[in-house]
Short mmCIF file of the C-alpha atoms (twelve columns), coordinates in Angstrom:
data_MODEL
# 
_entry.id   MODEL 
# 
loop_
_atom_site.group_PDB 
_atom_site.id 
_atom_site.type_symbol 
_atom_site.label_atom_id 
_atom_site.label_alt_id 
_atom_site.label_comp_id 
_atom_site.label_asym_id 
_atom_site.label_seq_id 
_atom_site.Cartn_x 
_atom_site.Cartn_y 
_atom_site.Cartn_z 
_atom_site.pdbx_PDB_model_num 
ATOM 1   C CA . UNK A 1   -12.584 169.742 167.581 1 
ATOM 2   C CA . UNK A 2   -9.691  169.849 165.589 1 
ATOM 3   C CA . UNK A 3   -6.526  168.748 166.980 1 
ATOM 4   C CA . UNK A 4   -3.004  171.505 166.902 1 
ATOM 5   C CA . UNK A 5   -0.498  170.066 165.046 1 
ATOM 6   C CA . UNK A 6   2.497   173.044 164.249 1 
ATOM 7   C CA . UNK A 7   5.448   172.568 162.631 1 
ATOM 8   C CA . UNK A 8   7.926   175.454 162.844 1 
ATOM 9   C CA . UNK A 9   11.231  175.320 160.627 1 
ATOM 10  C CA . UNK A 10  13.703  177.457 162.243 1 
ATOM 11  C CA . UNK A 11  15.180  180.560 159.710 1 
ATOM 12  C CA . UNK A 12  17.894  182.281 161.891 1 
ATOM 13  C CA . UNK A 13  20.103  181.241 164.808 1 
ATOM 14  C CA . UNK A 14  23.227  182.559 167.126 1 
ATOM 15  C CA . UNK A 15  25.195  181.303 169.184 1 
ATOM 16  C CA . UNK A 16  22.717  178.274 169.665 1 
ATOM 17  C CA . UNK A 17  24.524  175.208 171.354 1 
ATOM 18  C CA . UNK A 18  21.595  172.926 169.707 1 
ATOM 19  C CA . UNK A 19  19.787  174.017 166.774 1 
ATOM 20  C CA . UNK A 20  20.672  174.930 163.301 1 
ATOM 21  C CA . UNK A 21  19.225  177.073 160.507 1 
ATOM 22  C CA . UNK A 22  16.948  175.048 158.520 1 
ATOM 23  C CA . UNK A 23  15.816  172.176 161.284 1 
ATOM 24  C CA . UNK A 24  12.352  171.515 162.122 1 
ATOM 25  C CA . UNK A 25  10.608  171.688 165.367 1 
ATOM 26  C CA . UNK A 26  6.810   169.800 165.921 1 
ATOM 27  C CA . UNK A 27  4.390   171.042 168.539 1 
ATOM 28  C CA . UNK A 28  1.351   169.531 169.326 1 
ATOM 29  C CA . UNK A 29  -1.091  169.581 172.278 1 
ATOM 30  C CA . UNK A 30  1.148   167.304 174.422 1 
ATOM 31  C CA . UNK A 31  4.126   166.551 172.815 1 
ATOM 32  C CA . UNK A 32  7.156   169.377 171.130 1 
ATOM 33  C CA . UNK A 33  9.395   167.190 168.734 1 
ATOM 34  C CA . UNK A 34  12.989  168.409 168.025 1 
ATOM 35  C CA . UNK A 35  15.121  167.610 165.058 1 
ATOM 36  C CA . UNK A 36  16.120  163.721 165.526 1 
ATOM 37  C CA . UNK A 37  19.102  163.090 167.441 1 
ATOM 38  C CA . UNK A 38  19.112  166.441 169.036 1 
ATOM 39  C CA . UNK A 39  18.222  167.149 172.599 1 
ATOM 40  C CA . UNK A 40  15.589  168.471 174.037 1 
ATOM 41  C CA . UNK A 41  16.287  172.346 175.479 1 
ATOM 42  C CA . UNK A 42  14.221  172.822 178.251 1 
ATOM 43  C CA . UNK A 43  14.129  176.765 177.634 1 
ATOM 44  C CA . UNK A 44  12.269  176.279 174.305 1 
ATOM 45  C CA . UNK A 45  9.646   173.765 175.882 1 
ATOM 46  C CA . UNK A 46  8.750   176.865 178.197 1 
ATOM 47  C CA . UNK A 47  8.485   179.192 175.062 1 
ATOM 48  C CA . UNK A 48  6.544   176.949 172.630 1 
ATOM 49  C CA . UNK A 49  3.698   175.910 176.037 1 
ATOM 50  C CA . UNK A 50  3.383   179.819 175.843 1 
ATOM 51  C CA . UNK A 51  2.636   179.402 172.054 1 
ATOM 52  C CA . UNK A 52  0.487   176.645 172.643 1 
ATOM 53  C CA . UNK A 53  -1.598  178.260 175.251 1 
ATOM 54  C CA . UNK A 54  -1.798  181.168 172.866 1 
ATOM 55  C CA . UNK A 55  -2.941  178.773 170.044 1 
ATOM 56  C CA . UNK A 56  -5.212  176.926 172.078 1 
ATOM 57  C CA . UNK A 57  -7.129  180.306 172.943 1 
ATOM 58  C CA . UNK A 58  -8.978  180.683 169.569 1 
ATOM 59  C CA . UNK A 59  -11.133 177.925 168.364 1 
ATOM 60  C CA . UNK A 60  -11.184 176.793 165.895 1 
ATOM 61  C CA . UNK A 61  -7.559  176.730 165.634 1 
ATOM 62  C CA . UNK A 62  -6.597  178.842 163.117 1 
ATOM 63  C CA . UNK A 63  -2.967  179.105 161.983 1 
ATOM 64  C CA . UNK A 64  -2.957  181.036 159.032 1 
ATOM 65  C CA . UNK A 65  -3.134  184.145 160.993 1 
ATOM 66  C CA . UNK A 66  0.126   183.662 162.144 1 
ATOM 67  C CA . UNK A 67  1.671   182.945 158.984 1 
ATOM 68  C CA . UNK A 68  3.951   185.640 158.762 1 
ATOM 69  C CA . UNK A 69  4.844   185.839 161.993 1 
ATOM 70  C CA . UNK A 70  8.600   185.008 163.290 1 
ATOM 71  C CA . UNK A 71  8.799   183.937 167.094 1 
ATOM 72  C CA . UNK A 72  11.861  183.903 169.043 1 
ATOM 73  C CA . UNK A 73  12.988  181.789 171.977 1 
ATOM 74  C CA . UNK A 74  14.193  183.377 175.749 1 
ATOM 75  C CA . UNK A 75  17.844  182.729 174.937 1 
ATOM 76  C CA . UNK A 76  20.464  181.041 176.834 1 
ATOM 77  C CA . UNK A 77  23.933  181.176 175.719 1 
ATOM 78  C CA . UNK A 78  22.219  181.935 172.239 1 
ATOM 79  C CA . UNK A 79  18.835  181.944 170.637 1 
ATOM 80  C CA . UNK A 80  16.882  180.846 167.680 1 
ATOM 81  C CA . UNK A 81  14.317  182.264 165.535 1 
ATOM 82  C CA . UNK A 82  11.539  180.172 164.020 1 
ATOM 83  C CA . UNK A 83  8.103   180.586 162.297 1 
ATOM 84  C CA . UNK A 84  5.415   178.121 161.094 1 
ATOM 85  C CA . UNK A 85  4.879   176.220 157.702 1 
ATOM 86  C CA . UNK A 86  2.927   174.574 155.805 1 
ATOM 87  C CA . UNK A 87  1.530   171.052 156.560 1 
ATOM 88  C CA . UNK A 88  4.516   168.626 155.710 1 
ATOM 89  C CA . UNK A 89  5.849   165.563 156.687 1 
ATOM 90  C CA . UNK A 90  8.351   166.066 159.836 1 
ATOM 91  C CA . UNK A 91  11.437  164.728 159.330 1 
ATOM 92  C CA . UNK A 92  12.419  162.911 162.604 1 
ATOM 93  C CA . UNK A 93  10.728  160.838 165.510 1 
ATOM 94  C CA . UNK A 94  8.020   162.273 167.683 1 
ATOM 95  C CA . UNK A 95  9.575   161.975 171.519 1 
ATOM 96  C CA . UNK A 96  7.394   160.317 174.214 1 
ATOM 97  C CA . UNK A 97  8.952   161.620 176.972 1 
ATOM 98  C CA . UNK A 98  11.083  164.811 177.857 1 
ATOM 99  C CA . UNK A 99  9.149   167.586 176.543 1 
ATOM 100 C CA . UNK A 100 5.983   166.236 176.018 1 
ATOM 101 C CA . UNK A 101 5.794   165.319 179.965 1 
ATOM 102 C CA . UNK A 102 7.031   169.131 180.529 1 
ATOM 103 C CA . UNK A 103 4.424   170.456 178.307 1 
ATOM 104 C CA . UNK A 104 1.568   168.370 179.598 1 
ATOM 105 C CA . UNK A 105 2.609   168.779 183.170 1 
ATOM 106 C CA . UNK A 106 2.533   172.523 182.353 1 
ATOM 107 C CA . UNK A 107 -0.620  172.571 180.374 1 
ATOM 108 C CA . UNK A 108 -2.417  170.492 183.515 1 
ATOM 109 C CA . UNK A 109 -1.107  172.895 186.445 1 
ATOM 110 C CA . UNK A 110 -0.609  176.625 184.587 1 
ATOM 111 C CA . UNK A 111 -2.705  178.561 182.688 1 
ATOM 112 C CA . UNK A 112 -1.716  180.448 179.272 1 
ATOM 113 C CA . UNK A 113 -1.774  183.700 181.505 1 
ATOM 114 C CA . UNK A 114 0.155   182.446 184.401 1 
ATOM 115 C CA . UNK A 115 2.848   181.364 182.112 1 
ATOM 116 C CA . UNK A 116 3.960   184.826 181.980 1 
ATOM 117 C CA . UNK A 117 3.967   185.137 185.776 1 
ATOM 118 C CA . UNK A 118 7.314   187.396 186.493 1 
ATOM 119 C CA . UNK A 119 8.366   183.918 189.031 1 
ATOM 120 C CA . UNK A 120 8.124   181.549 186.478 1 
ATOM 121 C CA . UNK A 121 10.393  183.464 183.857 1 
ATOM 122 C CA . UNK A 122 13.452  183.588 186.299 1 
ATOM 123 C CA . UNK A 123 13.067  179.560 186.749 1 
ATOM 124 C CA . UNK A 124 15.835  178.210 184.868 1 
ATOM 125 C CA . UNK A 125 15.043  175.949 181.945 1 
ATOM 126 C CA . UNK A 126 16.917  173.250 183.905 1 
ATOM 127 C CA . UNK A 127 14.825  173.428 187.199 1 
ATOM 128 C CA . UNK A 128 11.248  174.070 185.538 1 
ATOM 129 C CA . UNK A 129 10.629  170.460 185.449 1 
ATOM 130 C CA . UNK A 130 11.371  170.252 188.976 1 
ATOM 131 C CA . UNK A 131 9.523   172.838 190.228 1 
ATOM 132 C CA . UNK A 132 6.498   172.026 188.561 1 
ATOM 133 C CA . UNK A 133 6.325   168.317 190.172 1 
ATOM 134 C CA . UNK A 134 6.481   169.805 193.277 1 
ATOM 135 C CA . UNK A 135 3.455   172.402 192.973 1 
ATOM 136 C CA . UNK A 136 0.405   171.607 194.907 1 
ATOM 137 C CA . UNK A 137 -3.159  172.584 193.963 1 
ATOM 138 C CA . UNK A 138 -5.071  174.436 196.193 1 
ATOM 139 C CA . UNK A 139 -8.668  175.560 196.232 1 
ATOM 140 C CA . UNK A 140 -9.738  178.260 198.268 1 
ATOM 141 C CA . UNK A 141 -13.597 179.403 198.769 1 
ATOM 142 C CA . UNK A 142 -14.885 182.910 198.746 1 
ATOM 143 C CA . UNK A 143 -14.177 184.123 202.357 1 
ATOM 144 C CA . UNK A 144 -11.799 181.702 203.286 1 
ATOM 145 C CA . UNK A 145 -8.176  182.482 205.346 1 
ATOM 146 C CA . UNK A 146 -5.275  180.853 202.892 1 
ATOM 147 C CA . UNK A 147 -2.585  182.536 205.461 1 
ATOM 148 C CA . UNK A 148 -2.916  183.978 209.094 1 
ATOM 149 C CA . UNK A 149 -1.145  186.323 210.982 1 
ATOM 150 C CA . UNK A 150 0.699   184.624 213.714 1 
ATOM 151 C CA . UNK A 151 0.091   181.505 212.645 1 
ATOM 152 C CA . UNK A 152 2.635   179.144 211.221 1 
ATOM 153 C CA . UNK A 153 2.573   179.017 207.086 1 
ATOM 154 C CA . UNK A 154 5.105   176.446 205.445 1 
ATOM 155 C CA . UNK A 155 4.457   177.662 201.867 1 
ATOM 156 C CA . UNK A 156 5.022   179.865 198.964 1 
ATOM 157 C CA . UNK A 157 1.773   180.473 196.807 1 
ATOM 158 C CA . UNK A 158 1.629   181.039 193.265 1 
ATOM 159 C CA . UNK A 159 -1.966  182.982 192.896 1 
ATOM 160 C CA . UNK A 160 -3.440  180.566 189.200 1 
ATOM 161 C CA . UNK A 161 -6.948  181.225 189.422 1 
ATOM 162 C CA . UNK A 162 -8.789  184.102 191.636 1 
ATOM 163 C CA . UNK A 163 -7.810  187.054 194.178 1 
ATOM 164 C CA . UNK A 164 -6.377  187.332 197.199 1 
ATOM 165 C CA . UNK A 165 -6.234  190.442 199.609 1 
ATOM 166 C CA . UNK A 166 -3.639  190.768 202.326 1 
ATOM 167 C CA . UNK A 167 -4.256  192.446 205.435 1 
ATOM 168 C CA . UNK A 168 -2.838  193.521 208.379 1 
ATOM 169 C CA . UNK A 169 -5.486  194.146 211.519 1 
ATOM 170 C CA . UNK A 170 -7.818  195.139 209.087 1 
ATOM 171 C CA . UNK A 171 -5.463  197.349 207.215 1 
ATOM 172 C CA . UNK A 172 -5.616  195.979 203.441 1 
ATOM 173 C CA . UNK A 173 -1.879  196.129 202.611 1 
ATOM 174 C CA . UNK A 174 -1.776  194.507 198.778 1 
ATOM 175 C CA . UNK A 175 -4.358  192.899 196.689 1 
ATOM 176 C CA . UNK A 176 -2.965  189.742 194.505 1 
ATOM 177 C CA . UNK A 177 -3.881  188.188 191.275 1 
ATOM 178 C CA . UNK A 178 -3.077  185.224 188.741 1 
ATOM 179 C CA . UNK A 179 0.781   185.437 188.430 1 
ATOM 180 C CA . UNK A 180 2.014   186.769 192.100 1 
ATOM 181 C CA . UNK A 181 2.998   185.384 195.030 1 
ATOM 182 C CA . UNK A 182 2.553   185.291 198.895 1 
ATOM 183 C CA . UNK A 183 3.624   183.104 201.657 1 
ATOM 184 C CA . UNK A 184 7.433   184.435 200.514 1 
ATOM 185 C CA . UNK A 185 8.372   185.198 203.947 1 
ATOM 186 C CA . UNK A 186 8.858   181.112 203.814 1 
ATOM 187 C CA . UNK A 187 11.321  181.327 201.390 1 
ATOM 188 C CA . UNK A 188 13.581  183.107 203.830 1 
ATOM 189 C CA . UNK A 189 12.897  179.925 206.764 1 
ATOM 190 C CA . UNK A 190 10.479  182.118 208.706 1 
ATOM 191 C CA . UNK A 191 7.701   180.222 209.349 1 
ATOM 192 C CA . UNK A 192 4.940   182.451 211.324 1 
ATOM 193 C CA . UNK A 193 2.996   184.703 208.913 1 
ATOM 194 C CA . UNK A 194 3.473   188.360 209.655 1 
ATOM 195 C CA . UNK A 195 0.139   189.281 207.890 1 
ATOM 196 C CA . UNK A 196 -3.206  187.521 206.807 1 
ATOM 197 C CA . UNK A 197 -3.737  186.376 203.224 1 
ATOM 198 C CA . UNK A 198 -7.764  185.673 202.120 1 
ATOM 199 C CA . UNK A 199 -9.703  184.929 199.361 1 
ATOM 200 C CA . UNK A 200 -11.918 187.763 198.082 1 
ATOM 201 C CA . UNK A 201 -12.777 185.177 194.904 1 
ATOM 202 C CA . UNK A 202 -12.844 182.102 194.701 1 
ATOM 203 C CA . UNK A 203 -9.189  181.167 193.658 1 
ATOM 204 C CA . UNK A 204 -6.794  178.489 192.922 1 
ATOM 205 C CA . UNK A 205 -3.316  178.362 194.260 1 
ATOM 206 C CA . UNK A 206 -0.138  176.564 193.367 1 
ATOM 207 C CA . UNK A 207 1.873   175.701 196.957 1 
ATOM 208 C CA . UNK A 208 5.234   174.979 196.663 1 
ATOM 209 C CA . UNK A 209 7.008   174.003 200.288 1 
ATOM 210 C CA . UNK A 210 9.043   177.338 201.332 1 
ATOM 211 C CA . UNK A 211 12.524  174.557 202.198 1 
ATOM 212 C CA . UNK A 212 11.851  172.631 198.521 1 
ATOM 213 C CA . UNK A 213 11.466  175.921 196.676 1 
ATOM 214 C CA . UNK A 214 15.098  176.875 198.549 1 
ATOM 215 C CA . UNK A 215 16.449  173.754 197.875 1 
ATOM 216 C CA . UNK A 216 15.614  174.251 194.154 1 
ATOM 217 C CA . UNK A 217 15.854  177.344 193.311 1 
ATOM 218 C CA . UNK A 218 17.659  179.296 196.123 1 
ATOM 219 C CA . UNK A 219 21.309  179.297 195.066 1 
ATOM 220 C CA . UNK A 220 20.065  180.607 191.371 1 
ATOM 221 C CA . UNK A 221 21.070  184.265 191.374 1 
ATOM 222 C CA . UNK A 222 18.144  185.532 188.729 1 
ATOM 223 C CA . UNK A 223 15.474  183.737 191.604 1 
ATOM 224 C CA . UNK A 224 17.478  185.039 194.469 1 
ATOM 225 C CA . UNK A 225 17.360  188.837 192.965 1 
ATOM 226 C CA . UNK A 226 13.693  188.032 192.063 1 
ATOM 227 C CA . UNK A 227 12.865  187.405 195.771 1 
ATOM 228 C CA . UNK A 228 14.943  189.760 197.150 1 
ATOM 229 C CA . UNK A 229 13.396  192.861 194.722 1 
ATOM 230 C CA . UNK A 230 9.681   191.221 196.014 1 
ATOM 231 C CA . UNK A 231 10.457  191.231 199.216 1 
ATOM 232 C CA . UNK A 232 11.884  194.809 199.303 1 
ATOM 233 C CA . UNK A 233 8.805   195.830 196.996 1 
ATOM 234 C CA . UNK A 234 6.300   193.779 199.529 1 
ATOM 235 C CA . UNK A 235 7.865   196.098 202.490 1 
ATOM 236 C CA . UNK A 236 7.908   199.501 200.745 1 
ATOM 237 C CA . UNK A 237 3.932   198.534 199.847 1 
ATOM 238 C CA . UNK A 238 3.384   197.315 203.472 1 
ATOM 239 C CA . UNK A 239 4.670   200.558 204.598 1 
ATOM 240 C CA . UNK A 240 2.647   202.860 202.390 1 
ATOM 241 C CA . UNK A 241 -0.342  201.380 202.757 1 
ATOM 242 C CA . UNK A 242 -0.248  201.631 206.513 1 
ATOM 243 C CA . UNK A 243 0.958   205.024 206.606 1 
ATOM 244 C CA . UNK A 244 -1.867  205.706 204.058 1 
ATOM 245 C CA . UNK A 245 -4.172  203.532 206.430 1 
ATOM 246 C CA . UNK A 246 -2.863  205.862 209.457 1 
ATOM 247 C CA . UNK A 247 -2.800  209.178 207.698 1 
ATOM 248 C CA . UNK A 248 -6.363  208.944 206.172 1 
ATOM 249 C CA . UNK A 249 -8.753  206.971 208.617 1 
ATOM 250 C CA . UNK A 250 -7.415  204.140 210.980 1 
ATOM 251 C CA . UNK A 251 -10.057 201.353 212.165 1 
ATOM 252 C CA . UNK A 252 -10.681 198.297 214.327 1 
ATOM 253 C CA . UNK A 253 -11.347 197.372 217.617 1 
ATOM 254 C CA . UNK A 254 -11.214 198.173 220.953 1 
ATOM 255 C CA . UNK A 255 -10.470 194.834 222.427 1 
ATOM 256 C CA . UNK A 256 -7.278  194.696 219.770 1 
ATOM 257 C CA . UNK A 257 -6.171  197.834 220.984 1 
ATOM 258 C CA . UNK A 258 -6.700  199.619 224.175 1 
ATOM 259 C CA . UNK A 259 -7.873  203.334 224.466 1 
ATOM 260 C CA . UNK A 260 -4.198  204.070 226.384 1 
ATOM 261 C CA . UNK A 261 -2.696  202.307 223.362 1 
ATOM 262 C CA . UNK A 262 -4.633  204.102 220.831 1 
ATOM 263 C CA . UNK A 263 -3.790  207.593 222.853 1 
ATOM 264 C CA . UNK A 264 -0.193  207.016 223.054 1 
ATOM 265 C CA . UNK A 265 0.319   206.343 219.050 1 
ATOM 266 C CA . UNK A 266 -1.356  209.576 218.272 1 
ATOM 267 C CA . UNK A 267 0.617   211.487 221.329 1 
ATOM 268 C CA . UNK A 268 3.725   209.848 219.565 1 
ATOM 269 C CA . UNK A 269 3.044   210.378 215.669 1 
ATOM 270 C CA . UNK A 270 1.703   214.201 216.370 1 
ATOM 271 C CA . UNK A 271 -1.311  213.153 214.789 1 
ATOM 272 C CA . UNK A 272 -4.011  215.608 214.639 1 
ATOM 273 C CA . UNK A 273 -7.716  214.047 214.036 1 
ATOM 274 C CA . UNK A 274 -10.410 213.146 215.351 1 
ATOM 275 C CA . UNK A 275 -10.551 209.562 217.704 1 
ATOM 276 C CA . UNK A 276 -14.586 208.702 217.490 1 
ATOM 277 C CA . UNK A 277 -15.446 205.476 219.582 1 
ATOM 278 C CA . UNK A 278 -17.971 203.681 219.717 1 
ATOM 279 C CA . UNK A 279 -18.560 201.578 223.106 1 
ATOM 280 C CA . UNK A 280 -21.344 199.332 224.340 1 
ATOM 281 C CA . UNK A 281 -22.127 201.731 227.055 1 
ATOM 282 C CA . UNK A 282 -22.110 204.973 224.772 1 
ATOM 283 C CA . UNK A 283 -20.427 207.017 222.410 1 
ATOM 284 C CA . UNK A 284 -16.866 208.942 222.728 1 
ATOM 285 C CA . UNK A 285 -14.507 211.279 220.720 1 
ATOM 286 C CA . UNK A 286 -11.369 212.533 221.354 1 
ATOM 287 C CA . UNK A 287 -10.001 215.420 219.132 1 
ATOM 288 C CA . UNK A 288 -5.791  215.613 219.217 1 
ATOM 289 C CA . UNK A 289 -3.636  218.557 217.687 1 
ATOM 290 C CA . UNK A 290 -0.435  217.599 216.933 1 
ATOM 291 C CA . UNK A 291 -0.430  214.674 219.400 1 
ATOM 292 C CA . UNK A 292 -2.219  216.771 222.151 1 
ATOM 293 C CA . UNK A 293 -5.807  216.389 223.696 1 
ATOM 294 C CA . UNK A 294 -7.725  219.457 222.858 1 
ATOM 295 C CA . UNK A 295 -11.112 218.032 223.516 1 
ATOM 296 C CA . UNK A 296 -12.745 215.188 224.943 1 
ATOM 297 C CA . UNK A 297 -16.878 213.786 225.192 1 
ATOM 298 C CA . UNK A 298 -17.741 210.661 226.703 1 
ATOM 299 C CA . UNK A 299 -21.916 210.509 227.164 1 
ATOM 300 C CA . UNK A 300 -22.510 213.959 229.581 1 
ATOM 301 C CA . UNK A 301 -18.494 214.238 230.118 1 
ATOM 302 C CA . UNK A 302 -16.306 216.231 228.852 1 
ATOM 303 C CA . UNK A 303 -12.609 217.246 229.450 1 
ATOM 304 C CA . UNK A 304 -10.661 215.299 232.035 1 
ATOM 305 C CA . UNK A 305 -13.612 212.807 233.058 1 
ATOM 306 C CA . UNK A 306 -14.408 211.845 229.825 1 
ATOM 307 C CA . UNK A 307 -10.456 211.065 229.401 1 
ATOM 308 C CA . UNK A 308 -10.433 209.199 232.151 1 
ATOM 309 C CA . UNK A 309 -14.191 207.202 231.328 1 
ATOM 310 C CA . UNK A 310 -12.848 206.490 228.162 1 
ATOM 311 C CA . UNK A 311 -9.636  204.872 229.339 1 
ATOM 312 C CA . UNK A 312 -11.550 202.600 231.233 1 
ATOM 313 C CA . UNK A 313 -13.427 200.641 228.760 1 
ATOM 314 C CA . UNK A 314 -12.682 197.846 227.184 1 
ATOM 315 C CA . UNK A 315 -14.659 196.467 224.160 1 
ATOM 316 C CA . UNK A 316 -15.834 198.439 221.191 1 
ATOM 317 C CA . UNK A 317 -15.036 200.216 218.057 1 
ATOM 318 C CA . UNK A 318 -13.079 202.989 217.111 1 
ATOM 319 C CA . UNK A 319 -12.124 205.087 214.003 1 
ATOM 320 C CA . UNK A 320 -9.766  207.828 213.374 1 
ATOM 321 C CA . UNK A 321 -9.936  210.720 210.864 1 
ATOM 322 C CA . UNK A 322 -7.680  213.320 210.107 1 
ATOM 323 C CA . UNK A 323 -8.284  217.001 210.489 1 
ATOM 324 C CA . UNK A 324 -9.681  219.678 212.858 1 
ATOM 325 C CA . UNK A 325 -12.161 222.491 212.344 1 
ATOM 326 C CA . UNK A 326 -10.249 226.018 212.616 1 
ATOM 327 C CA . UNK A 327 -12.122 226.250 215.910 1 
ATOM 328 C CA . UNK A 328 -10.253 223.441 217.091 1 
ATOM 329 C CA . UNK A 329 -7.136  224.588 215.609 1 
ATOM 330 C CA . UNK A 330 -7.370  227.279 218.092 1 
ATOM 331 C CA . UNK A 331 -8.414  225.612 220.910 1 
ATOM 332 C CA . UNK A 332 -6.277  224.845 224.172 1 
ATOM 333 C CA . UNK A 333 -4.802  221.773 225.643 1 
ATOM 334 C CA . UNK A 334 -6.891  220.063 228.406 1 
ATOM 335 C CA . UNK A 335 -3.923  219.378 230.226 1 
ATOM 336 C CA . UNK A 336 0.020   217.696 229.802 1 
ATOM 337 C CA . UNK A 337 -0.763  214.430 227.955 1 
ATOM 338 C CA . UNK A 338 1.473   211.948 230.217 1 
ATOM 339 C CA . UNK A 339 0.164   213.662 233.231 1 
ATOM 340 C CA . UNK A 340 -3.755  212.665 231.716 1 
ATOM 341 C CA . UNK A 341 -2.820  209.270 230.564 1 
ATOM 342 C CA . UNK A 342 -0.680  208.687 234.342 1 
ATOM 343 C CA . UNK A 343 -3.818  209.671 236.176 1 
ATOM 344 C CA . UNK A 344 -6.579  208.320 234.075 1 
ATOM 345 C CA . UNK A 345 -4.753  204.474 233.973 1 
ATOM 346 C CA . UNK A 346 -4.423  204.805 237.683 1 
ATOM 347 C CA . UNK A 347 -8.056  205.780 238.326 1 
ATOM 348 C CA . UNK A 348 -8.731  202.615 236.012 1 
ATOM 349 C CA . UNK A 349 -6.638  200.408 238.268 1 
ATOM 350 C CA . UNK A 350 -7.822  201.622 241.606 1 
ATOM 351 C CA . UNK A 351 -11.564 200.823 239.755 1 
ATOM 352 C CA . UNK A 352 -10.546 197.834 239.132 1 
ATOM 353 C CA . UNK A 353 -9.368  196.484 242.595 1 
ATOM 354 C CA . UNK A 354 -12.590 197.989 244.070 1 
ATOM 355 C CA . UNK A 355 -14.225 195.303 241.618 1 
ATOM 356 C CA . UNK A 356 -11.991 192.583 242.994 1 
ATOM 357 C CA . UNK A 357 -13.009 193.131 247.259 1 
# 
């Protein structure tokens, strides 16, 4: 397989504190040269492992097709323009260290793709280095729980290979792919997850600590506006998705959520749906208009006793769907909801100390 080996003369420049119109710049698979005697800018190593990535993607390697093409750098105080020439002699040593250990770090822990991740563009050229050493690789199975509600989670997570859902009590709240994060609550010193991160794919993860990431990064104002805008986005897409979760259908549980529980969220939202349980001992549904009970089967009850049945159990499943038939529009209220909900957790108590004598 043939080897890369680019050189690049650079045709236009402003403002750049290190390069010059006319200089020469060598990348190959490990190692970006820079004129002799001039230092290495940390910026450009970033750009040209994009380029080589990019090169690298196509084989053969093929340069001719991008002959004509002029390639810019990110810019600090100024920038440089550059494109490739012909096979010469470069004029200047080949580095061993400094750029070539950036790109070969880069090239071992980041793919082409993740390289345009929108974290890793707000790293500053002087920090990259630095953050990279302290990334962790991570391998996650099919199936497998990277974060878990409640539980403690020390980490950011850079998504490099794979998928990730995040969920919420079975409410799927964001799906994530190569180039996003999670774990970012860390970043702000909170250290119990507030939702559960798993692998739908198998995936690959970077881990950086949430305090090293801080103590890197944190006082850099285009990373600190980065996380901020994330975190605000993450909430705003939290929030939607439950309110989509809650308008639409709502899931789960019974032993997660009690039937009281359940009945006092819909009394509270003015929900008006259908509540369809399913229990080991039979099936229930409980229709609500506008928060209020309008109808209510348990087995052979109905009304008030099938309220009060329903109230009583304790393991199962239950789903909620939105809308009413015009019938049920129509219908009347079985009773004043606090006054059902009073009476049918007291009946439920008074069962359950007849258990305990």
């Amino acid at each position: 397989m043939k080897l890369l080996s680019a050189i690049f003369s650079i045709r236009a420049e402003k403002n750049c504190p290190l390069y010059k119109v006319g200089e020469r710049l060598l990348l190959s698979e490990k190692t970006l040269a820079c004129p002799d005697g001039k230092e290495v800018c940390l910026i450009l190593v970033r750009d040209m492992t994009e380029l080589l990535f990019k090169f690298l993607q196509k084989q053969p390697i093929n340069l001719e097709e991008y002959a004509d093409t002029v390639f810019n750098c990110s810019g600090c105080r100024g920038l440089i323009k550059f494109s490739l020439v012909g096979p010469e002699t470069f004029p200047g040593r080949i580095p061993g260290e400094g750029a070539a250990a950036v790109i070969e770090s880069a090239t071992k822990q980041i793919g082409g793709k993740l390289l345009h991740s929108p974290l890793l563009k707000v790293i500053p050229a002087d920090a990259f280095e630095s953050f990279l050493q302290n990334l962790r690789e991570i391998f996650v199975e099919e199936g497998v729980v990277l974060i878990r509600k409640g539980e403690k989670n020390l980490n950011l997570y850079l998504v490099a290979e794979g998928e990730l859902r995040v969920e919420d009590n079975g409410v799927h709240l964001a799906t994530l792919v190569e180039g996003e994060l999670c774990g970012e609550m860390s970043y702000l010193g909170a250290d119990v997850a507030v939702s559960t991160v798993v692998a739908t794919k198998k995936s690959k993860v970077l881990a950086v600590a949430g305090d090293v990431f801080g103590r890197l990064l944190g006082n850099n104002p285009a990373v600190q506006t980065f996380m901020a805008q994330l975190l605000a986005s993450r909430l705003r897409q939290t929030n939607a998705a439950r309110a989509r979760d809650f308008e639409s259908c709502m899931s789960g549980r019974i032993d997660a959520i009690v039937p009281a529980e359940l009945f006092q969220i819909f009394h509270m939202h003015q929900k008006t749906g259908v509540l369809t349980l399913d229990f080991f001992g039979g099936h229930g549904k409980v229709a609500f208009r506008e928060g209020c009970i309008i109808n209510a089967e348990y087995g052979d009850l109905r009304s008030e006793e099938a309220i009060f049945k329903i109230l009583g159990e304790k393991k199962g499943l239950y789903r909620f769907t939105t809308g009413l038939s015009p019938k049920d529009m129509r219908a009347a209220e079985i009773g004043d909801f606090m006054m059902l909900l009073m009476e049918g957790v007291k009946r439920v108590d008074e069962e359950q100390e007849r258990r305990l004598e």
